[in-house]
N, C-alpha and C positions, 0 to 999 in steps of 0.2 A: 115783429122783427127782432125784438131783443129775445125771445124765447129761444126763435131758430137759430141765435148768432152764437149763443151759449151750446146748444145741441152740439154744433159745428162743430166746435171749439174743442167738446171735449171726447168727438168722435175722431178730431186728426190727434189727438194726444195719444188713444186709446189705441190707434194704427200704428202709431210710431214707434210703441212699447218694443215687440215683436223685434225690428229691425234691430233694435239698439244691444239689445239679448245675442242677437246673431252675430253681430261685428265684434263681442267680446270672446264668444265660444273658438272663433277663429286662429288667437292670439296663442303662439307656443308660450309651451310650461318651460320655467327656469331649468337652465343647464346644471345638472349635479358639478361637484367641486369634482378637480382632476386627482384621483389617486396620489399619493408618492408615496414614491418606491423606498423602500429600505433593507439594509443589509442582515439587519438586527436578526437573531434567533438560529433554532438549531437547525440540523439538518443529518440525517443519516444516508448511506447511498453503499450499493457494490461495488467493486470491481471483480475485471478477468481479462487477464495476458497474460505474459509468460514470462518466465524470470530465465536466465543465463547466470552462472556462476562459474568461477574462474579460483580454483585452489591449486597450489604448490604443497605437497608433501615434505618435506626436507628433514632427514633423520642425522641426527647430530652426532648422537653415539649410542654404541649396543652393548651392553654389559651383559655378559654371560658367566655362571656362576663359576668356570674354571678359569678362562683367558676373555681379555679384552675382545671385541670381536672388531675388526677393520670395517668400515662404513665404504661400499661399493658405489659405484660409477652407477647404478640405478636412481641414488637418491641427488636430488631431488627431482620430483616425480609430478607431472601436473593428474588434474582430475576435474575437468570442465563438464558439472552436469547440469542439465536443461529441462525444465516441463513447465505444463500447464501453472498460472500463478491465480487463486481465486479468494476472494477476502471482504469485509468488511471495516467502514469506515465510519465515523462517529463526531460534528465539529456544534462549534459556537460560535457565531460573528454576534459584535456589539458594533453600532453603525451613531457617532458624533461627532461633532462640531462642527458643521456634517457632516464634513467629506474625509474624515478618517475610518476605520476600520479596524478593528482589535477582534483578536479570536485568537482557536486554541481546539486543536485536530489530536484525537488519537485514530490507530487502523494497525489492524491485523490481519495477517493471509497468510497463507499455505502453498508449497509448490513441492512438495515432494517429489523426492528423483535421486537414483540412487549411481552411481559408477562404478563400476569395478576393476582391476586387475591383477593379473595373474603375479605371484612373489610381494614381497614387502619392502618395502624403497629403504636402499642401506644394504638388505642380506637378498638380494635376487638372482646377481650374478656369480658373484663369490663370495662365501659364507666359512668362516674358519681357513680359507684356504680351500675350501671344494663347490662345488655349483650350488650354486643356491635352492631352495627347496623350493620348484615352481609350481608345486600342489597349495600352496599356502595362496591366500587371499587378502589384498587390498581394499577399500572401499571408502566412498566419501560420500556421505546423504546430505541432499541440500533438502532445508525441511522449513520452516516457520519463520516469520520476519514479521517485525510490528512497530511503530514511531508512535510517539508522542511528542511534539509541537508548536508553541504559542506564533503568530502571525501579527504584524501589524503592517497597514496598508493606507493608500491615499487612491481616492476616487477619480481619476480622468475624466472621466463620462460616467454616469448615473449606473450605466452598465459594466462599466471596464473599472478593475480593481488593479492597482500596481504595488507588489505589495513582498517583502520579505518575510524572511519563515527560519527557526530555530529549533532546533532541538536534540533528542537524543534517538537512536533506532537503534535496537537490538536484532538478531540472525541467531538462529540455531545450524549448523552445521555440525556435522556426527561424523568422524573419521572412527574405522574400524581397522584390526587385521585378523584374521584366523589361520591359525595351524590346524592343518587336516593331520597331519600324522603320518602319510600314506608313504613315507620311507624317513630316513636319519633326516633330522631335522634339529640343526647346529643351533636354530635363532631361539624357540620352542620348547628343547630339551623335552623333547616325548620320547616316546617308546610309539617305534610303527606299527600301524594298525589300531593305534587308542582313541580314544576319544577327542571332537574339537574344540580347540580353546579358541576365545575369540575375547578379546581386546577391544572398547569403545573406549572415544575420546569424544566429550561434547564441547563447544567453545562458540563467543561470538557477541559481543556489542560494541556499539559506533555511536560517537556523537556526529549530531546529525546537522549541517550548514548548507542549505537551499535558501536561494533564491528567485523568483519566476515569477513570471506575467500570464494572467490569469485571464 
């Protein structure tokens, strides 16, 4: 009887092994730690819209090598041009204490677009005294525009930055005029039928105060 009690004994051990194996394998594995988010690092990206530009010509005085020349009821003269605006951008956010926000954007793009008209604001209608030379050409090119930046911000939400923005932007805008020649031309002082002179003026920087909610 004590042989068979031993047997027993360590045949329900032997069975139970099994079961005990299984009720562990069933058990989920620990939850990974949750992410957190941060603002920190760079970031580069496009844009494309369209820019609107909005210039006034305004000619103050004409000096011609004989007599003063009188500044006509043309001047001042608007030249609103418009086009496609396409660029890139370039930033750094630094993200502590935690919920501050510090960084610092530059960006460049291009919109070329040019307008033109007919005379030169000042000498279009009356020039010396006689009609203006309406063969002559006005022009204004809206061309390149770029900021650079620094930013500091406070977190709302994890997601939502509230945040002020400084800096300076610069614009290229190109005002031109041309004498065609194609008769007496009082502004020019050509000889008709010669050659075009053309006149550019390039001009254009802005310091730069945004504010926005991001």
């Amino acid at each position: 009887m004590k042989k068979l009690l031993v047997a027993g004994t360590v045949a329900a051990a032997l069975c139970g092994a099994p079961a005990l194996a299984a009720d562990m394998a069933l058990k989920a594995p620990p939850l990974p730690p949750a992410p957190v988010s941060t603002w920190s690092g760079f970031y580069v990206g496009a844009e494309l819209g369209e820019k609107w530009a909005h210039t006034t010509w305004t000619t103050t005085s004409v000096v011609d090598a004989l007599a003063p020349i009188t500044v006509d009821a043309s001047s001042p003269r608007n030249y609103d041009p418009a086009g496609i605006r396409g660029g890139l951008y370039l930033g750094y956010n630094r993200q502590f204490a935690p919920r501050w926000v510090a960084g610092v954007e530059v960006d460049w793009a291009d919109a070329r677009k040019t307008t033109t008209a007919a005379g030169i604001p000042g000498c279009s209608i009356l020039c010396l005294g006689a009609p203006g030379p309406v063969a002559d050409l006005s022009s204004v090119t809206m061309e390149w525009d770029a900021s650079a930046r620094a930013r500091l911000g406070f977190l709302v939400m994890p997601d939502l930055l509230l945040y002020g923005t400084g800096g300076i932007a610069w614009q290229r805008i190109e005002s031109s005029a041309t004498c065609q020649f194609s008769g007496p031309d009082p502004l020019c002082q050509g000889t008709p039928g010669g050659s075009v002179c053309n006149g550019v003026d390039q001009h254009g920087s802005n310091r730069m105060d945004d504010r926005r909610r991001h």
